[in-house]
C-alpha positions in Angstrom: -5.2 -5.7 -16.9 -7.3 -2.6 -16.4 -6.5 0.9 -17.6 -6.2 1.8 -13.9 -4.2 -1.1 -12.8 -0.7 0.1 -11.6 2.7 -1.5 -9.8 3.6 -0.6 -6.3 6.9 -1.9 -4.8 7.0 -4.5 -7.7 3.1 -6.2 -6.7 0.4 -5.6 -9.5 -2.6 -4.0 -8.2 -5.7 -3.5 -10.5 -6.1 0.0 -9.1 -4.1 2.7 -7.3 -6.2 2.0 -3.9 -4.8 0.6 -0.8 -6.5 0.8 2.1 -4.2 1.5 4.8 -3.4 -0.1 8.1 -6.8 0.7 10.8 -9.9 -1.2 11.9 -10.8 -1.6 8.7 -8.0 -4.5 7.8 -7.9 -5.5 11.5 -9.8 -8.8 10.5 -10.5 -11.6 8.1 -13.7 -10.1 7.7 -12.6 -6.5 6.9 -9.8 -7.7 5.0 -12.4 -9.6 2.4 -14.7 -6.7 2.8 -11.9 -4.0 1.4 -11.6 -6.3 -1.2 -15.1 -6.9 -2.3 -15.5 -3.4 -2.5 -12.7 -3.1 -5.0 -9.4 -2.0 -3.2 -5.8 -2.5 -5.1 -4.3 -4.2 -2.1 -4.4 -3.5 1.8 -2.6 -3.6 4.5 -3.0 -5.7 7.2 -4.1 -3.1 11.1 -0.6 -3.1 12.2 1.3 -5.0 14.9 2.7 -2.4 17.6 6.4 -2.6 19.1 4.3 -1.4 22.6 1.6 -4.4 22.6 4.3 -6.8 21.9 6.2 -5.7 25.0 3.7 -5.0 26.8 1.4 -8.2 26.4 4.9 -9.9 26.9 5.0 -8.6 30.1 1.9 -9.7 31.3 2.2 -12.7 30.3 5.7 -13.3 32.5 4.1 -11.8 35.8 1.1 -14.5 35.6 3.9 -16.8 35.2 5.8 -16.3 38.1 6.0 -19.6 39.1 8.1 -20.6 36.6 10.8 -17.6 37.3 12.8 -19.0 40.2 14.6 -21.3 37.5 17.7 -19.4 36.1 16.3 -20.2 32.5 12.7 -18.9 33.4 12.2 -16.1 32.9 13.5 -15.6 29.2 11.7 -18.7 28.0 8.6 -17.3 29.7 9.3 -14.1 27.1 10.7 -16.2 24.3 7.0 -17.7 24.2 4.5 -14.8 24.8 6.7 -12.5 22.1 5.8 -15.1 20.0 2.6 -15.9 21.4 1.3 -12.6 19.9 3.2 -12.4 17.1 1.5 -15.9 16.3 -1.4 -14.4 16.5 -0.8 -11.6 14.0 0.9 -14.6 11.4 -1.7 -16.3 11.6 -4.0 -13.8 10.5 -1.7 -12.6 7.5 -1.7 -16.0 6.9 -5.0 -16.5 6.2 -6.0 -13.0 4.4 -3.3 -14.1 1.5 -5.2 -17.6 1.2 -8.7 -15.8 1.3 -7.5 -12.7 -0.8 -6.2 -12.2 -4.7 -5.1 -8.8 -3.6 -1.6 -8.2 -2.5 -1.8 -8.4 1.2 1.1 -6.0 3.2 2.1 -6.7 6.8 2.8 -3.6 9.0 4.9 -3.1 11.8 4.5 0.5 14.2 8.1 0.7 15.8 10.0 3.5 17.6 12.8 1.3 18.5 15.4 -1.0 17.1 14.1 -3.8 19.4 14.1 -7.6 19.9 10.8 -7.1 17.4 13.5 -7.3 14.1 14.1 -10.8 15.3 10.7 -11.8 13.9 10.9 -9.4 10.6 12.0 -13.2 8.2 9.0 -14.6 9.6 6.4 -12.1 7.5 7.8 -13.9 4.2 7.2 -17.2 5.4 3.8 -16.9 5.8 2.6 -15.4 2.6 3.0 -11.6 3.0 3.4 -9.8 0.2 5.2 -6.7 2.0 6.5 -5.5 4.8 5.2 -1.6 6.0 7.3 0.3 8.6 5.8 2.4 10.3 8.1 4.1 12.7 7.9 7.6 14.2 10.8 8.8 17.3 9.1 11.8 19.1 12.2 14.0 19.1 11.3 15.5 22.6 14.4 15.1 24.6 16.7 18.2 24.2 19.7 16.0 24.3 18.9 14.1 21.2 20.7 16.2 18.4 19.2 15.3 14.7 22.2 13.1 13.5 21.7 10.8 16.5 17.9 10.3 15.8 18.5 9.9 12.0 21.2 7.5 12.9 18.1 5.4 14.4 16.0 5.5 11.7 18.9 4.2 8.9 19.9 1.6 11.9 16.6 0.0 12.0 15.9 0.3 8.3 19.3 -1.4 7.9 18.7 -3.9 10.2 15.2 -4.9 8.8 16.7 -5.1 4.6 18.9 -7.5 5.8 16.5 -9.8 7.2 13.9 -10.0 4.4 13.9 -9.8 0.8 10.2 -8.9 1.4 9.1 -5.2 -0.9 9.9 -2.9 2.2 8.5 0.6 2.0 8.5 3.2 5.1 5.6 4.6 6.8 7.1 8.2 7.7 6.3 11.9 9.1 7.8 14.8 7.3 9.7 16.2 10.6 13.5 15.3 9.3 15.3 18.7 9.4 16.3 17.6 5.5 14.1 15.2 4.9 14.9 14.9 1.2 18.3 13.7 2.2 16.6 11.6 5.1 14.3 10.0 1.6 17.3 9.6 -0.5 19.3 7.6 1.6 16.7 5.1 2.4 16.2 4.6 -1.6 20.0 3.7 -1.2 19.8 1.4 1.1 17.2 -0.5 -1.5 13.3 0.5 0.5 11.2 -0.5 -2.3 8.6 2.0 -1.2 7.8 5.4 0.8 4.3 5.9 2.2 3.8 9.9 2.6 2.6 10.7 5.2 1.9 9.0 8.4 -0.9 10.8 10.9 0.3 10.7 14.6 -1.3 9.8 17.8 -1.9 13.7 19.5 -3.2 12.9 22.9 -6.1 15.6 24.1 -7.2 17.4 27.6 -9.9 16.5 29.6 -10.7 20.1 30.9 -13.3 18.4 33.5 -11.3 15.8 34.7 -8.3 17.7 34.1 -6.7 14.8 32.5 -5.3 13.8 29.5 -7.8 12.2 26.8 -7.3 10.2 23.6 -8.0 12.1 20.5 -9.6 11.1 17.2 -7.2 11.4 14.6 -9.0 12.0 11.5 -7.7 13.6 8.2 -9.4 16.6 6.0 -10.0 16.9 2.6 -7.5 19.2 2.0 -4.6 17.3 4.3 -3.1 15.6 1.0 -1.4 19.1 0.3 1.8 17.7 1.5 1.8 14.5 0.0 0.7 16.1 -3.5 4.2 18.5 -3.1 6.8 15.9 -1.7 5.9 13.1 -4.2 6.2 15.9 -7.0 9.5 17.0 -5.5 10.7 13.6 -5.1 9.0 10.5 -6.9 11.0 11.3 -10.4 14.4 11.2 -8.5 14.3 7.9 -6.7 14.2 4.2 -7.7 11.4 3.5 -4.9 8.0 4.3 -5.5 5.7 6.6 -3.5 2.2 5.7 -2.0 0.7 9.3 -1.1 -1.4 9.3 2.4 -3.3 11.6 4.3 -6.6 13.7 3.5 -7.3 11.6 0.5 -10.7 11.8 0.7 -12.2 11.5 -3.3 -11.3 10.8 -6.8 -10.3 14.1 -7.7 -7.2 14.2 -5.1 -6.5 10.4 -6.0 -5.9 12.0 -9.5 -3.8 14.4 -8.4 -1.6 12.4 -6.3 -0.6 10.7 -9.3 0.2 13.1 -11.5 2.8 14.6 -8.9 3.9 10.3 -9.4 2.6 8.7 -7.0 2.1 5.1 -7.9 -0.9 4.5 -5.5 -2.3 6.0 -2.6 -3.7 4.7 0.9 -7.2 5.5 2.1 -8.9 4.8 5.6 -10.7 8.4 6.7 -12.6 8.5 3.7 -13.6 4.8 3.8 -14.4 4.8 7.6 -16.6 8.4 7.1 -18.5 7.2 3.8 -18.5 3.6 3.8 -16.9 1.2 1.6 -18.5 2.4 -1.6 -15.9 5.2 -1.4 -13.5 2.7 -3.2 -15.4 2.2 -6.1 -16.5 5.9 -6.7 -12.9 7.0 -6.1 -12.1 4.3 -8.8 -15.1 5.8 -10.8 -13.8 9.3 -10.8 -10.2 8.3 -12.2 -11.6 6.2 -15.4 -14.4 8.3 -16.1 -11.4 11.1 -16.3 -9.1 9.1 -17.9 -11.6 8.9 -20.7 -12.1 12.0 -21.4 -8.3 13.3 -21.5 -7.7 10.1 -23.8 -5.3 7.9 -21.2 -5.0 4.2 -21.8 -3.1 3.8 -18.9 -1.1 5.0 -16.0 1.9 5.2 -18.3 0.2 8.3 -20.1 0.2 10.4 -17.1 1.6 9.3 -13.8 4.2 11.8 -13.0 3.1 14.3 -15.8 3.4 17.2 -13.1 6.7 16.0 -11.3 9.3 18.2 -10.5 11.5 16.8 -12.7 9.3 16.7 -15.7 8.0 20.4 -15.7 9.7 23.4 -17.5 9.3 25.7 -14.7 10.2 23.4 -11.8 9.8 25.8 -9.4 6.4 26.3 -9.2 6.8 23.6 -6.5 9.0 25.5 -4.6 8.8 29.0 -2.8 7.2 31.0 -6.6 4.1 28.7 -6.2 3.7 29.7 -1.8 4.4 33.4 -3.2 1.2 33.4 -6.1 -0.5 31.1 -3.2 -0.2 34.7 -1.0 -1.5 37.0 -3.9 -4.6 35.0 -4.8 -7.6 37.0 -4.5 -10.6 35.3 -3.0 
């Protein structure tokens, strides 16, 4: 094993890069392309709760013909869920024949739907992991928090009892306590949290006067909030973290895991610079670890956690109040 090789959720990866769910891993050829360039593992574009449903019920309004029968109709769904969930398999399937990298299957979910029905089927076919990636808009007034927390630790539930696959959680920061929110998933045995998910912000068409996709890209300096949740968190769980969002180069790679992250997941970067951005990332962190005299992740990962400092609170409220007193 390499000096930069590290665990994640029990898999061995010979570096700390993933490269998350995107259009990067949405194919064979992508997949063995994030690979050749030197990744740690990846995870596979994700599968959507919406498409399923929504191809599903296409596919029983061109078959029509077959809905007058009483049983009809939910054989006509029974097929097309699976119809596109074949397809997704199948391409799991083949990535962990053609890949020596771990290869993690991800679900986007708002919803404990008929989708959990189809979670056992991911270890069947070779996966490696399971990534959740669910995200409840809490828009309606009438939801209080408890309810929509009760959602999330129903679904997570639901999904740890139908696969012993590694099972980390893709997940926004928007719990009103979200380190209660972390702490009860690590008891219900997630193997891994991935901090932090970017949402889908729709934009306005001021000429059409319409709404508008947006591009969702990160910043260089979005891995702020990653870099002080995994410190506040990573030494006091039994799951391990995977920092996400804005990390863009080597030198915030190293960062993430000295506030213990075990690895992190990169797609802006990658999609901006080209797949080359692996391997200089990976560059930075050796050429680093040479020079402060680390043999390996053990020396270091987690140096800077909460847990592990003196002075703890510098990653509290003293550290925002020097932040306000820095002269530029």
């Amino acid at each position: 094993m390499s000096k930069i090789s590290t665990t994640y959720m029990g898999l061995e990866l010979k570096n700390p890069i993933i490269v998350g769910s995107s259009p990067l891993t949405s194919t064979l050829e992508g997949l063995k392309k994030c690979e050749d360039a030197g990744a740690g593992a990846v995870v596979v574009k994700s599968i959507f709760e919406e498409q399923i449903d929504q191809d599903s019920a296409k596919m029983i309004k061109e078959s029509s013909e077959y809905l007058t029968h009483a049983d009809g109709a939910a054989f006509v769904e029974e097929v097309s869920r699976n119809y596109y969930i074949d397809n997704y398999l199948t391409l799991i399937e083949k990535a962990t024949d053609a890949l020596d990298i771990p290869v993690i299957a991800s679900v986007n979910c708002r919803s404990l739907g008929s989708w959990t029905d189809y979670v056992d089927r991911f270890s069947n076919i070779g996966a490696d992991a399971l990534e959740i990636n669910q995200y409840i808009l809490p828009s309606d007034m009438a939801d209080d928090s408890a309810r929509i927390e009760s959602e999330y630790l129903q679904l997570v539930s639901a999904v740890r009892e139908k696969t012993s696959l590694p099972l980390s959680l893709k997940l926004g920061n928007s719990f009103s306590s979200f380190a209660h929110m972390i702490k009860r998933f690590d008891d219900m045995n997630v193997d891994g949290f991935v901090m932090f998910n970017r949402f889908y912000q729709p934009d306005i068409d001021i000429a059409k006067l319409s709404l508008k996709p947006s591009v969702n890209f990160s910043n260089p300096d979005d891995y702020g909030l990653a870099l002080q949740w995994t410190a506040l968190l990573s030494a006091y769980l039994e799951a391990d973290i995977c920092a996400s969002n804005g990390v863009h180069d080597g030198e915030a790679l190293i960062k993430l895991l000295l506030s213990g992250a075990k690895a992190v997941q990169v797609v802006t970067a990658i999609l901006k610079g080209g797949l080359s951005v692996i391997g200089e990332m990976n560059s930075t962190l050796e050429k680093w670890m040479d020079e402060k005299g680390f043999d390996s992740f053990v020396d270091f990962r987690g140096k800077l956690a909460h847990k592990r400092l003196d002075n703890p609170a510098v990653w509290e409220r003293s550290q925002y109040m020097k932040s306000l007193n820095v002269e530029f």
